[in-house]
N, C-alpha and C positions, 0 to 999 in steps of 0.2 A: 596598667591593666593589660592584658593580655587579649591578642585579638581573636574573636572564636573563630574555628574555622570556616573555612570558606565554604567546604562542603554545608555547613548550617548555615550560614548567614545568609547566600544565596538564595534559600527556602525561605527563607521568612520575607513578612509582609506587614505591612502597618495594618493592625485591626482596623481603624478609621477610613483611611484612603486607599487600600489595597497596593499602595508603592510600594517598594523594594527600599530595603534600609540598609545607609551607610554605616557602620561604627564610628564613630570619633571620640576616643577617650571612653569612658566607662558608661557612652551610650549610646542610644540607636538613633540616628534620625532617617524620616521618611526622604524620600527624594521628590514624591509631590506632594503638595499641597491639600488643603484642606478645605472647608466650603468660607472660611474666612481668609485663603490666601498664603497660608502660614502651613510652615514644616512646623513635622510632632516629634518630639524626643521620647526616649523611653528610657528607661535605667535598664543597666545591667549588675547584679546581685551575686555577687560571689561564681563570678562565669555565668549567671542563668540571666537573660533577656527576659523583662519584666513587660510583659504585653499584651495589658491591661488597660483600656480606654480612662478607666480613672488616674493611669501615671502618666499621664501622655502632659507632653509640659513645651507651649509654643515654643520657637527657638525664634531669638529676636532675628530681623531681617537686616 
């Protein structure tokens, strides 16, 4: 998967926690935490960042 630019990914934010998200592989995760303790992933769909609190998917610890 291809990384989106930097110019965009910069801008973006977790709808949940307001973090800043990392890419890894074909998806986003937050860099904080959640009110359970836990990073949220998101998908990324054909180049487009899916972020949407219903795709949000724990990432184990």
């Amino acid at each position: 998967m291809p990384r989106l630019p930097v110019q965009i990914a910069s801008l973006l934010r977790c709808p949940l926690t307001g973090s800043a998200l990392e890419q890894i592989g074909d998806t986003l995760v937050s860099l904080g935490t959640d009110e359970k303790g836990q990073r949220l992933s998101y998908p990324i769909s054909e180049g487009i960042p899916i972020l949407l609190t219903q795709e949000a998917q724990s990432v184990p610890n």
